[in-house]
Structures are given as structure tokens and as C-alpha cells.
C-alpha positions in Angstrom: 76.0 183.5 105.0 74.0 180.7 104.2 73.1 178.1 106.9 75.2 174.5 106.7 72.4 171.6 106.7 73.9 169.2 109.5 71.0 166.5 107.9 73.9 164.7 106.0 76.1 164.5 108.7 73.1 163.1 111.4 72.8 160.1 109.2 76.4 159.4 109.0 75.9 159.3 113.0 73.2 157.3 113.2 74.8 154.9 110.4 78.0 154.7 113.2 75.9 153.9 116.1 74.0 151.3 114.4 77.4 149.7 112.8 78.7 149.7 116.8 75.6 147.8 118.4 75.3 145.4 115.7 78.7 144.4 116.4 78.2 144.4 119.8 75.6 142.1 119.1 77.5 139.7 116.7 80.3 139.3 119.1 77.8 138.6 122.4 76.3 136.3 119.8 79.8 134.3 118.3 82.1 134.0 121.2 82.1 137.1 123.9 80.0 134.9 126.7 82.3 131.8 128.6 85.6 133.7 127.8 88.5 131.2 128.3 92.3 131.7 129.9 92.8 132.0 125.9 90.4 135.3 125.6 88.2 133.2 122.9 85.8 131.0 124.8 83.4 128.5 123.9 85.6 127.2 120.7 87.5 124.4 122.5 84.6 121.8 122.5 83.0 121.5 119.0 79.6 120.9 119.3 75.7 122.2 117.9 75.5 122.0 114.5 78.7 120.7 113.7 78.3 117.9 116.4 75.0 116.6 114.6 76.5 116.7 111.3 80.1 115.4 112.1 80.0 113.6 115.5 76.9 112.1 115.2 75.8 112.6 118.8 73.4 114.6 117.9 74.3 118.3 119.3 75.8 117.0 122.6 78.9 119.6 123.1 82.1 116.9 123.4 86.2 116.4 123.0 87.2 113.2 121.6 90.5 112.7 123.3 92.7 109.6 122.0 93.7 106.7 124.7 95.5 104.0 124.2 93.4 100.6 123.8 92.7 98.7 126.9 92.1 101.7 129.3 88.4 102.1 128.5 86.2 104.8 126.9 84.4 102.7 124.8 82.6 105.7 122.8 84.6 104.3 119.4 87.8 102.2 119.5 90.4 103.9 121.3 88.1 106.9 121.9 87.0 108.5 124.8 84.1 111.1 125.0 84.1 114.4 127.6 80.6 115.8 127.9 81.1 119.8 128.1 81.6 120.9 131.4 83.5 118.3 132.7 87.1 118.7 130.2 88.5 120.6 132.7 92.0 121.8 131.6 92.7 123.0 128.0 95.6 120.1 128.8 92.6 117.8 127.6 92.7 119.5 124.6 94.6 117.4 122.0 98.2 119.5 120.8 99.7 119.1 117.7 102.0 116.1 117.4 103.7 117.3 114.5 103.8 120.9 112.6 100.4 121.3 109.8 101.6 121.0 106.0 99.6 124.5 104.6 99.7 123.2 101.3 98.1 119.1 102.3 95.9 120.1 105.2 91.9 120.9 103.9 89.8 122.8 106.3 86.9 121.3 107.7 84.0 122.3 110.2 85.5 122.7 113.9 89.1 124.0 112.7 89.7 127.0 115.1 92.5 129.7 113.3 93.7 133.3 114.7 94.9 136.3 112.2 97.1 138.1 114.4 97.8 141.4 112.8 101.1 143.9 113.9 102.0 147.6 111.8 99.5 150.2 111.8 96.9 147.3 113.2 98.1 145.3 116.4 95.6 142.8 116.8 94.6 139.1 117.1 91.1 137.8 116.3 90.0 133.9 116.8 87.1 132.6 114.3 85.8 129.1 114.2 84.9 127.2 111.0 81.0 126.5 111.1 79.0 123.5 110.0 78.2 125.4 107.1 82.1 125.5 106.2 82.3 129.1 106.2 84.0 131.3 108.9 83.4 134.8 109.5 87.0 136.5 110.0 86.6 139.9 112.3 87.8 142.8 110.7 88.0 141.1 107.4 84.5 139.5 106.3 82.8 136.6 105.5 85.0 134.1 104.1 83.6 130.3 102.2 86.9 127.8 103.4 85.5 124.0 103.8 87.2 121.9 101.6 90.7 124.5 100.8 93.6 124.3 102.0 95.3 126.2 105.0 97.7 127.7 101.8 94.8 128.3 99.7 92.9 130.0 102.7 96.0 132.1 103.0 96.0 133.4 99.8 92.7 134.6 100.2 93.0 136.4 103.4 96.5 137.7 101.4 94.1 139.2 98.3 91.6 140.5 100.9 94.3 142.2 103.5 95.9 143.6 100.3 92.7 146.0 99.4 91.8 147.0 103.1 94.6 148.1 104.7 98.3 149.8 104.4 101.3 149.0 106.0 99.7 146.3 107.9 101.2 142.7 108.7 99.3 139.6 109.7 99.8 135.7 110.1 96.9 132.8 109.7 97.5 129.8 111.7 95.5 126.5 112.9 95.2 126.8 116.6 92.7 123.6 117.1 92.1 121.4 114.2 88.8 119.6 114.0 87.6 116.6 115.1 87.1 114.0 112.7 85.2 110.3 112.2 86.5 107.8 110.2 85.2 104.6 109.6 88.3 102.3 109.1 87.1 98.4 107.5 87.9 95.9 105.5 91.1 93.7 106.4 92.8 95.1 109.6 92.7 93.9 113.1 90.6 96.4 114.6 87.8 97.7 112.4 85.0 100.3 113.0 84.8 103.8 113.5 87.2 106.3 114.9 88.0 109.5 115.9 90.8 111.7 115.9 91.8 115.0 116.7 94.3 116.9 115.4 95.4 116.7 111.4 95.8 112.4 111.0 97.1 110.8 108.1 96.0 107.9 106.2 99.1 105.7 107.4 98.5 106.6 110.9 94.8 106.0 111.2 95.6 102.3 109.7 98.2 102.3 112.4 95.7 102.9 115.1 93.2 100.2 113.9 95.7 97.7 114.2 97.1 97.3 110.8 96.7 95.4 108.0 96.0 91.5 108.2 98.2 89.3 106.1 95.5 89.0 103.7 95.0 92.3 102.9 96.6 94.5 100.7 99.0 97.0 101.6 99.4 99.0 98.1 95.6 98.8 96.9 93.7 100.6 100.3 90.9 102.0 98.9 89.7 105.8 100.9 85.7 106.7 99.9 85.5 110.1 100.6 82.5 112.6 100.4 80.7 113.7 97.0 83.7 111.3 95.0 81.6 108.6 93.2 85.3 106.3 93.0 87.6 105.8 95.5 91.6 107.3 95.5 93.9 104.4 95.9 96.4 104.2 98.6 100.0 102.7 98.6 101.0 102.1 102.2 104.1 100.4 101.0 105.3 103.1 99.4 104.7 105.1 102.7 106.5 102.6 105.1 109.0 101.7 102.7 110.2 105.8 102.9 109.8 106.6 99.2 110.5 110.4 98.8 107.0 112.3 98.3 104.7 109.2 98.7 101.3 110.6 99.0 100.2 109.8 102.3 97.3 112.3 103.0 95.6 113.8 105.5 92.5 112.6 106.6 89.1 114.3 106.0 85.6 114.1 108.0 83.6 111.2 106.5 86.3 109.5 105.2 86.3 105.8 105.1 88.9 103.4 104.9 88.7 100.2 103.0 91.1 97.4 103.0 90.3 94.9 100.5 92.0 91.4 99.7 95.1 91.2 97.4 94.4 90.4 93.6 97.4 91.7 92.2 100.5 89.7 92.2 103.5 88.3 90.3 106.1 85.7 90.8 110.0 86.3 91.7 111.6 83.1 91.3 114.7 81.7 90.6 118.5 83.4 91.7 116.7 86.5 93.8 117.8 87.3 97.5 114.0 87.1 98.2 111.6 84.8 96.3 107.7 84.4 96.5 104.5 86.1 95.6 104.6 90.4 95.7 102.0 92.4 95.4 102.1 94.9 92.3 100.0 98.2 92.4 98.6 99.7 88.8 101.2 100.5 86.9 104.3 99.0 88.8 107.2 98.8 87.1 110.0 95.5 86.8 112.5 97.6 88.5 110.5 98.6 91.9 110.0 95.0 92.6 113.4 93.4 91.7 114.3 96.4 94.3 111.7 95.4 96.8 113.3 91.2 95.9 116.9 92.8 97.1 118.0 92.1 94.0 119.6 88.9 92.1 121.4 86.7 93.9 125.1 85.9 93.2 124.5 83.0 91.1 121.8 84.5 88.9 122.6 84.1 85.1 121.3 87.6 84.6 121.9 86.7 80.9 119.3 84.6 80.5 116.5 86.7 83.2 112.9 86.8 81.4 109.6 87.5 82.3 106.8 84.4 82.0 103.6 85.7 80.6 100.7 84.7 79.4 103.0 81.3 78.4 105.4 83.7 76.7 109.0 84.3 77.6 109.7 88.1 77.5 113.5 88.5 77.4 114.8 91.3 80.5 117.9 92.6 80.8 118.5 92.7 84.3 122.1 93.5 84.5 121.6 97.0 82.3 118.4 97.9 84.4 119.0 96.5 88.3 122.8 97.6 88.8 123.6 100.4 85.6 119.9 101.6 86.4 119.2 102.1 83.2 115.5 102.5 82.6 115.2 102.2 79.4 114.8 98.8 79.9 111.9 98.9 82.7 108.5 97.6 82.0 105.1 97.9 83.2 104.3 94.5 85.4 100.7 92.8 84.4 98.9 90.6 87.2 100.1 87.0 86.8 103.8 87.9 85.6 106.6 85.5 86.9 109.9 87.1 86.9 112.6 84.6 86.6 116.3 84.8 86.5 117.8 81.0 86.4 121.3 80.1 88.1 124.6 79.9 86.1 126.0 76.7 86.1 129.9 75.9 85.5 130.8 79.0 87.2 133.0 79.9 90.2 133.0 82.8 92.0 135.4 85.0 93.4 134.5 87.7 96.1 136.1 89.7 99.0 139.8 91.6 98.7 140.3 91.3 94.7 140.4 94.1 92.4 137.3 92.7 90.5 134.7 90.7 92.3 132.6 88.4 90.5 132.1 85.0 88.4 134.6 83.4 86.6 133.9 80.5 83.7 135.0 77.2 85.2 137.8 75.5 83.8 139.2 71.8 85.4 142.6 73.2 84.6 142.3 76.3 86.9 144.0 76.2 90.1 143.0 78.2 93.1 145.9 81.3 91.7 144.0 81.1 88.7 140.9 82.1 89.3 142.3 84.8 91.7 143.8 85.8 88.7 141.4 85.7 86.8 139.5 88.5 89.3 142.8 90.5 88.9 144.5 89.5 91.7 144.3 90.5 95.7 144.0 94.1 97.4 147.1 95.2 99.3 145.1 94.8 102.4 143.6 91.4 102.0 144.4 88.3 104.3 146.2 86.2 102.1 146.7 83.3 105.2 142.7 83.2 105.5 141.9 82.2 101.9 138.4 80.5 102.0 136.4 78.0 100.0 133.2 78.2 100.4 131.6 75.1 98.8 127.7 73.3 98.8 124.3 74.5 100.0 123.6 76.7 103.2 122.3 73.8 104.9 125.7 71.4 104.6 128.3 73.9 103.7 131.9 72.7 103.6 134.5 75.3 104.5 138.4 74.9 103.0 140.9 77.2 105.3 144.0 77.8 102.0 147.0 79.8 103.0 147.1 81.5 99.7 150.8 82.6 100.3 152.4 79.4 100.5 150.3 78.8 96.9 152.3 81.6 95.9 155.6 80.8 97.2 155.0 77.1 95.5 155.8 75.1 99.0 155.9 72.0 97.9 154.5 70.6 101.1 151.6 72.3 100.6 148.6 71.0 98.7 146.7 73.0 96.0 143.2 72.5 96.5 140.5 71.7 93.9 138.6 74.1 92.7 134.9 72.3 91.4 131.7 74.6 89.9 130.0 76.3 92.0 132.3 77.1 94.5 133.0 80.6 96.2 136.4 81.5 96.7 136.9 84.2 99.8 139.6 86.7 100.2 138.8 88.5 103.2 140.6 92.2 104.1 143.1 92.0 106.8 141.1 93.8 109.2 137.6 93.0 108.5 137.0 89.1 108.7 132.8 89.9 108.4 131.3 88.6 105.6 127.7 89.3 106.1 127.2 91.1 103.1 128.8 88.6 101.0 127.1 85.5 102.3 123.6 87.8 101.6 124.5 88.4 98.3 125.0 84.1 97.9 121.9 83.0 99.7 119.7 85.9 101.1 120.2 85.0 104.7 123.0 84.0 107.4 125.8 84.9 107.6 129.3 83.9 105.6 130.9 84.6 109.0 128.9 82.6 111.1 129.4 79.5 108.4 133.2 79.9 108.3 133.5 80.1 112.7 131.3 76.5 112.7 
């Protein structure tokens, strides 16, 4: 019988002992010395490398914990800096305030994950992202992540899982996001440089230097980041204003922040509930700032609304696009633009408990009934005894108390009142005597209420 050479399978044994010290090695080498309460030590403080090229203290090992303004740590506004050694608790550890978006937050040096694996493999490994944005994944390989997304890095992991093992679960998460500078300049009420740890977004670092002055604009900020020759424009209005899916990003180290002064602007004049200067961003539309002006006022002739341009009068119509919302008739604003929507004269209006709200043509020959008439008469439930003229500007207003059923009756002791242009006639509900809503949709401000107690 011949003889088996064993030559093949000493190799195959050597090969195994070699695999086991050099991994020995690599983990002495990444993270097996200092072990934490967490069984992954030395990853809590970012430093090295990465605090030379993102920290800019020059290797020294630190945690940039934020403090409110006022209570020192002058290492940055609102910054306070924890040599290595001296944190203490992982309690000094920044936690998340609110969950990480997979798809918006971009991994960046100093972001610490775990894969945890359960199936045939129960396991968890911890791997840090390195200066040179790459992260070496135990069990998995060598994987290039700076700049992706947590979703993007999870579809890799997904692809490379797929191909190296069987009926095998796992799950990548963010344990410790990095650390990251941000110089913040321009028009707001604290600039210079700051840090932050834990994923930050745009809005909220702005926040933190103070806000924006009343120069600067809030829908032009300007954020410069790394290797982008032109900056990505910011709307902060959009943001505070709650617009669904405003894009308020997360920030990314050396990103800067630049609030410059507002140059964009148009006019709302005329019959608006808010008039004045508003700043437009590009490509802002007619409709988004009638909506940000509250809308016309109730003695706009929307008829006769127009856009001044250029010494040009651009006919709107206001009526079809502010309250049927049809957008048809929306346009693209241009810097210098003066929306204006002038006031209808000979007109009376008629608001409250009617069956249709609104202004009526004025006619000398009109009594009180027939205007109300003309608005198709009273609810059931309006207060027919507290009948209101509201007549003149908010600053001298002249109240008339009518008992509208006696008008109706025809007592001939009581006197019909006259109607003139311009005045409001009020039919309030028989349980709600508030008029707030009414008296904004006049003159923007006080309150109908308040006039009619006086």
C-alpha cells in the first residue's frame, strides 16, 4: 500500500497557525489593550491621526462635550475639551438626542459601529472608522466608508454577508458618532468655530451660534463643504416654518457655515394681512409668499391684484391661485417684484353667522336687512340681538350695537341704521361672541372682540 505524503497537509497547518497569530496580533494592535465596561476600549476618545486631521489639536487624545454658554470651557464657543484620562464616566460621552436617519447621515472618521451577528454566528464586533475613512470590519474585511451613508454602508455589509455565510443574521448600527468642527460665520450672533458630537444638523448648529441677525438672510445660508468648488444653499425658513421634507442636513467635518446679507427681496403692499419687504430664495414662487403675507386682507380688490416689474403691471389672479389653489396661475418671483393688491372701494362687507360671508356692492338704498340679504340671510344659530357695525380705521373705530330682530319685526320705534362704504356688518353665533379671526382677516392684528367690549 503506498505511503500517504502528510507534506500537503503540514502546510495547511502551518498556514492555520500563522492566520491565528496574525490575528492575535491585529487585535492587540486595534483595540484588545485598555478594554472598557463596553468590552471595546480605547474607541471612546477620538484622537491620533484623526485628532490631527479633524480636531486640529494636533494628536492630543480628547472628548468635545457641549455646555451651555456662560459656564466656561473656552476651547471653542460652547465647547469644552477633556484630555484622555481624565473623562471619567462613559456618562461624559455625548448620547444620541434623537434616533440617526440611515439614509441622511454620511460617515466620517471617528464614527464607532457594532455588527452584531445571531443564527449559526452569535457574535458582536466594534470597529472604528480611521482617519483614512476606511474601517476594517472583523470577520468581514476591509471596507472604504468615509463619505456613504449609514444605508449605503449597509448595503455593503448586506452584499458581503450574503457571499460568506448561511443562515446567518446581523444588524449595523452607530454606537458613537464622530466629532466634528464647524466653522459657523457670517451674520449670526456668535461666530467662530464649533464642535459637536453626535449627528448635528445645519438648523441646529445655527441655533447654537446664536442665530441669525436681522440683517442676514435666513433662506440664502451658504454651507462650503470639502472638495465642492460652490456652495449648497440653505433655506432655514423653510426648516422653521415646518415645510414637509425641507432639506435640513446633517452636518459634515470641515463644513463651514456662511450667512451672508439679504439681496433678494420683493414688495407686498397694498390689502395683505402682512405688508413689507420678504425675502425670496431662487426660484420662489407668488404663491409661497402671499402664504408667508397670511394672505389678502378683507378689503383687497383681488380683481384688480398685479405684480409691479420692471415698470410693468403683470396682471395675477389672486382669487383662482391664493384660496381655489390653483397653480396654474403661480409664477416665478424676480428680485425687485412688488406684489400689490389695491382695496375695493364702495363695498360693504358682511361676515360672521350668514350663509355666505363676504362683500357686497354698496347701494345708498340698502338698508341694514338688505345687505344681510344680500349674504343670504342669518344661520339658525346666530345672535340676531347683537347685530354689529363695525365702521372706520383700527385706530378710531366706531361700534353700532343693532338688534336685528326688531329690524325684522318693523318696530317702528326702532331706528334703521345707515349703512355707508366701507363698513363691516357683524352677525355673531349665539354662542361664540369671539371674533378674532374676523377682525384678522380686516386689519391683520387685534382683535374684533376687544374693539366691540371698548
Amino acid at each position: 500500500m503506498r505511503k500517504h505524503d502528510c507534506s500537503c497537509c503540514k502546510a495547511l497547518h502551518l498556514s492555520a497557525i500563522a492566520f491565528c497569530v496574525f490575528s492575535l496580533i491585529l487585535f492587540l494592535s486595534v483595540g484588545g489593550n485598555a478594554q472598557d465596561d463596553s468590552g471595546f476600549g480605547g474607541y471612546d476618545t477620538y484622537g491620533g491621526d484623526y485628532g490631527a486631521d479633524y480636531g486640529g489639536y494636533g494628536g492630543q487624545d480628547v472628548i468635545y462635550v457641549p455646555v451651555p454658554s456662560g459656564t466656561g470651557g473656552q476651547q471653542g464657543q460652547g465647547t469644552v475639551v477633556i484630555p484622555q484620562g481624565q473623562e471619567g464616566q462613559r456618562g461624559n460621552v455625548p448620547a444620541l438626542d434623537q434616533p440617526l436617519i440611515p439614509e441622511e447621515y454620511v460617515l466620517s472618521p471617528g464614527d464607532t459601529c457594532s455588527l452584531q451577528f445571531w443564527g449559526r454566528l452569535n457574535t458582536t464586533n466594534k470597529f472604528r472608522i480611521t482617519a483614512d475613512g476606511t474601517a476594517f470590519v472583523p470577520e468581514i474585511g476591509i471596507f472604504k466608508v468615509a463619505g456613504k451613508t449609514l444605508s449605503e454602508f449597509r448595503a455593503e455589509i448586506d452584499d458581503r454577508i450574503a457571499v460568506t455565510y448561511i443562515n446567518v443574521e446581523h444588524y449595523l448600527q452607530v454606537t458613537t458618532p464622530h466629532t466634528l468642527k464647524v466653522k459657523i460665520y457670517g451674520l449670526v450672533d456668535k461666530p467662530g468655530w464649533y464642535h459637536f458630537a453626535g449627528p448635528t444638523r445645519v438648523s441646529e448648529a445655527i441655533e447654537k451660534a446664536g442665530g441669525i441677525a436681522p440683517q442676514g438672510t435666513v433662506k440664502n445660508v451658504n454651507i462650503v463643504r470639502r472638495g465642492s468648488d460652490l456652495p449648497t444653499k440653505f433655506d432655514l425658513f423653510r426648516v422653521r416654518s415646518g415645510v414637509k421634507h425641507a432639506p435640513d442636513p446633517y452636518l459634515q467635518p470641515g463644513d463651514m457655515i456662511y450667512v451672508p446679507v439679504i439681496t433678494k427681496r420683493v414688495e407686498v403692499a397694498g390689502e395683505f394681512i402682512h405688508k413689507g419687504m420678504f425675502e425670496i430664495s431662487d426660484g420662489e414662487t407668488l404663491y409661497e409668499i402671499v402664504k408667508e403675507a397670511d394672505g389678502p386682507a378683507l378689503f383687497a380688490d383681488l380683481d384688480k391684484a398685479h405684480i409691479k416689474r420692471n415698470g410693468a403691471e403683470i396682471p395675477i389672479k389672486l382669487k383662482e391661485l391664493y384660496f381655489d389653489q390653483n397653480m396654474a396661475y403661480d409664477m416665478e418671483l424676480e428680485i425687485g417684484d412688488k406684489i400689490f393688491v389695491p382695496k375695493r372701494l364702495n363695498t360693504v362687507y358682511v361676515v360672521g353667522a350668514v350663509m355666505r360671508p363676504g362683500p357686497v356692492d354698496y347701494d345708498p338704498s340698502f338698508t341694514l336687512i338688505d345687505y344681510i340679504g344680500k349674504a343670504r340671510g342669518p344661520h339658525r344659530e346666530a345672535a340676531l340681538q347683537a347685530a354689529t357695525i363695525v365702521r372706520g380705521p383700527p385706530d378710531n373705530v366706531e361700534k353700532i350695537r343693532v338688534d336685528y330682530r326688531r329690524l325684522l319685526r318693523g318696530d317702528p320705534l326702532y331706528e334703521n341704521p345707515q349703512i355707508e362704504p366701507g363698513d363691516i356688518i357683524v352677525i355673531p353665533a349665539e354662542n361664540n361672541m369671539n371674533f378674532n379671526d374676523i377682525y384678522k382677516a380686516i386689519y391683520g392684528s387685534a382683535s374684533v372682540f376687544d374693539i366691540l367690549r371698548k
